[in-house]
N, C-alpha and C positions, 0 to 999 in steps of 0.2 A: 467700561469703567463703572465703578460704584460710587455710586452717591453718597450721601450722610443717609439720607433717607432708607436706602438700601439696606448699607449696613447695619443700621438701628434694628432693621427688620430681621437679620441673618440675627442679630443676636436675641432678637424676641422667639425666635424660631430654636434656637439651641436651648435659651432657659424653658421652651415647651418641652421639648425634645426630651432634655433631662429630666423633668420634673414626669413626662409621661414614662420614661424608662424608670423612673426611679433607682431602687439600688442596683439596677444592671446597668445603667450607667456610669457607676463607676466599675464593676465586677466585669464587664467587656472588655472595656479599653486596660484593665489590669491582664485579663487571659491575652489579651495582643501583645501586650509588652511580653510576658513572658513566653511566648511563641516567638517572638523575631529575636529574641535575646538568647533562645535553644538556637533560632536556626542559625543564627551569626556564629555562635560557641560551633557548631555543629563544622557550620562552612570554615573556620579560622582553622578549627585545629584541626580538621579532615577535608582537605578540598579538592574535592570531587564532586563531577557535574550533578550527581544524586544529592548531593547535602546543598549545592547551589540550587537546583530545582525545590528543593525544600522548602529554604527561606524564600522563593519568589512566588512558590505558592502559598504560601503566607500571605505577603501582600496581597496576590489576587483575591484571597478572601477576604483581607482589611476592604479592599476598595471595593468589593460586592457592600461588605456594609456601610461605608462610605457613602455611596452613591444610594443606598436606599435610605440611609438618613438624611439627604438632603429634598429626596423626591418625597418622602412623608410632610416636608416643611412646606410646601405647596401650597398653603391657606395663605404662609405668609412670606413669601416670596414669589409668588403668583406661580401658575401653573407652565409657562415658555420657562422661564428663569429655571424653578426646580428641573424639569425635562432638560435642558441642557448641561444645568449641572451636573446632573445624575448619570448622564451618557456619558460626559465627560470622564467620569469616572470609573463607569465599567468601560469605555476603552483604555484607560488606562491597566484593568486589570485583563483584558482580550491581549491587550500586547503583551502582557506578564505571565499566561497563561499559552501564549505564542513560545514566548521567549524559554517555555519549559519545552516545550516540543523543540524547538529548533539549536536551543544552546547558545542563544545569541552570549549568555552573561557567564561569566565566571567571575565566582565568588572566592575571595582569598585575600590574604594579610599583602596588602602590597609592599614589594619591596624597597619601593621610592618612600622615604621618610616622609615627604611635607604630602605627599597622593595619600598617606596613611594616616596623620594627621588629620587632614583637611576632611577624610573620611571617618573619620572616629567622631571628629567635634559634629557633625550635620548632625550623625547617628545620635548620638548621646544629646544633640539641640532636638530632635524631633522628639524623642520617649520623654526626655526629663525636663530640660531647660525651657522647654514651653509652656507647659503649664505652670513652670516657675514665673514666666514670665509676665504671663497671664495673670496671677495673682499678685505679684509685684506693682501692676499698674491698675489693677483696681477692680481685675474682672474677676471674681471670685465663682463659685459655686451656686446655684446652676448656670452661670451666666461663664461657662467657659468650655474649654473642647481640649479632647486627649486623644493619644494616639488610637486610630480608630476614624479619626476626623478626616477633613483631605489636607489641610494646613501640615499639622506637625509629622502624619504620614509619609506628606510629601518631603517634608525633610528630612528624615528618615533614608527614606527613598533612592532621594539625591545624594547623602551620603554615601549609602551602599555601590549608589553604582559610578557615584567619583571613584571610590577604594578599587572598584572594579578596571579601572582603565589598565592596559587597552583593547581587552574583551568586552565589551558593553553593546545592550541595546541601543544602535542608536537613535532609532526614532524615537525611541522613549524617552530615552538620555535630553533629548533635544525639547521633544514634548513639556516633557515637565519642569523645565528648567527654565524653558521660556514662559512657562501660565505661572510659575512662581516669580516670575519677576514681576511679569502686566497685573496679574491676581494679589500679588503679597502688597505690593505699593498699593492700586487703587482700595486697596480696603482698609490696610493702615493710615490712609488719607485722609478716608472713610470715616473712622473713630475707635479701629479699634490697633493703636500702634505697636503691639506686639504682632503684627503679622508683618511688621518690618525682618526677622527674623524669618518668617517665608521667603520675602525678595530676595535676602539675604542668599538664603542656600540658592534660588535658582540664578542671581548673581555667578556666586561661585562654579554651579555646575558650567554655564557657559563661557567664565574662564578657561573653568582645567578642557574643557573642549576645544579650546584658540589655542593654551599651550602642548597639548598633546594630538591637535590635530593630525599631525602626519600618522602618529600610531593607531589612532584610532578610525580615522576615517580614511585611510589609503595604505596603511600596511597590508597587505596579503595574507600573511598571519595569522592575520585579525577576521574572524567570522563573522 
């Protein structure tokens, strides 16, 4: 769980972060948007397991940077913390990176209206609606975080692979759905309550997982 204390420190550590990146701080997390946003266009309107290994390796490079912007913050969130974090994250992108070897995920317009839905809003909540949100409650510039982050990534994320049901990673699927619920609560607890909208998608992802359980984790079908 995170403290106030904690939190205080994660966001001393991002307006470092920014301020040491300077304008590639924002010019990064703008080339991610527009990479998941070819690979989504890519996977929707040609879906095939080449344009789904696309956008997953996509992410896997988000979360290689991810995970190294958390382990540079190290001064201020001590050195265990960061190293956890940061592991955190590049397993996150080993299973994505798995996931292009083995085919676990397919990418594609679901045919279930509220699966398509439910996928579109995470998608379009992690690229845009975060940093909206973010600014809306007071965290502005350098004191905020864009796709590229683990936060709105991970929402993102979650979106892509609800859309995905019932071809899905699932231990990833499971993974990051549960550290978005423990991680988005204790930190919007914390102080910073736009990551209520983290818990949020990994809420939802372990929903569509209880109502699509049988497809997804006992179809045959299903790789």
């Amino acid at each position: 769980m995170y403290t106030k204390e904690m939190v205080n420190k994660i966001l001393e550590g991002i307006v470092w972060f920014n301020n040491q990146m300077g304008i590639w701080s924002i010019i990064i997390p703008v080339i991610f948007v527009i990479a998941v946003l070819y690979g989504l266009f890519r996977s929707y309107k040609t879906p095939t397991p080449r344009n789904s290994k696309i956008l997953l390796g996509i992410f896997a490079v988000i979360y290689v940077f991810a995970g190294y912007s958390i382990f540079i913050g190290k001064d201020f969130m001590g050195l265990e913390e960061a190293l956890i974090g940061s592991i955190a994250l590049w397993l996150v992108s080993l299973l994505l990176i798995a996931d292009i070897i083995f085919g676990w995920t397919e990418i594609r317009l679901s045919a279930n209206k509220s699966i398509r839905y439910i996928s579109w809003f995470f998608i379009i909540a992690g690229i845009f609606l975060y940093p909206l949100l973010e600014t809306a409650l007071g965290f502005t510039y350098p004191r905020m975080v864009f796709l590229g982050a683990e936060c709105p990534t991970t929402i993102a994320l979650i979106g892509v692979l609800i859309g995905s049901i019932p071809k899905v990673n699932k231990v990833l699927f499971v993974l990051v759905s549960l550290n978005a619920v423990i991680t988005g609560t204790s930190v919007a607890i914390g102080g910073a309550p736009f990551d209520y909208l983290y818990a949020t998608a990994g809420v939802f992802g372990i929903l569509m997982m209880l109502i699509y359980f049988k497809e997804i984790f006992l179809s045959k079908k299903v790789s």
